[in-house]
N, C-alpha and C positions, 0 to 999 in steps of 0.2 A: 822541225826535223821529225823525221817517221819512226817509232819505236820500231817498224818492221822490218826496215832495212839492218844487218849486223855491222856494218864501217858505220853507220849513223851513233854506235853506240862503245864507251870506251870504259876503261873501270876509273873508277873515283866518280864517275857523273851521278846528280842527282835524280833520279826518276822516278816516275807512278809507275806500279804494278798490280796486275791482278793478279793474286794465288788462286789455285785449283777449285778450292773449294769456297772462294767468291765471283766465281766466272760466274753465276747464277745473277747475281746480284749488282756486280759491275762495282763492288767498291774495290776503291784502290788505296793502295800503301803506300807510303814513298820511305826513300830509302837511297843510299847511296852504293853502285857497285862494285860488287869483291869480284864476281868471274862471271863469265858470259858461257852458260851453256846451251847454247842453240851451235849448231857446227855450218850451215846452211848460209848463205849469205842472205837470205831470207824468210819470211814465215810470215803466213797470212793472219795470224792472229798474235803476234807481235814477238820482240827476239825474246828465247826464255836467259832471265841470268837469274841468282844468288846475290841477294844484299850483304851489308854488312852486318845486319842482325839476323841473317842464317836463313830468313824466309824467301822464298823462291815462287816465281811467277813470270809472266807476262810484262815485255815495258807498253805502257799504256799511251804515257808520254816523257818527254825527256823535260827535264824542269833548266835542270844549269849543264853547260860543259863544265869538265874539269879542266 
């Protein structure tokens, strides 16, 4: 499933993210999500959400559904 799609992606799922200021570098975080802020039903550089540890970025990839 595509991080870039917004239905591809729901809260509680596991995912990779890249934050802002690893977009340089491509590491990613993983993390499980609390809220999905992209409003778009798409985004070319992937949907933005908020984890459960308050860090915010890019889904990179989706690891588990919930």
């Amino acid at each position: 499933m595509s991080g870039k799609i917004r239905k591809n992606i729901q809260l509680g799922m596991k995912v990779m993210i890249v934050e802002k200021h690893n977009q340089k570098t491509g590491e990613l975080t993983e993390g499980t999500v609390a809220k999905i802020l992209t409003n778009s039903s798409s985004h070319p550089h992937g949907i933005k959400v908020r984890l459960d540890s308050r860090k915010v970025g890019r889904v990179q990839k989706i690891l588990q559904s919930s």
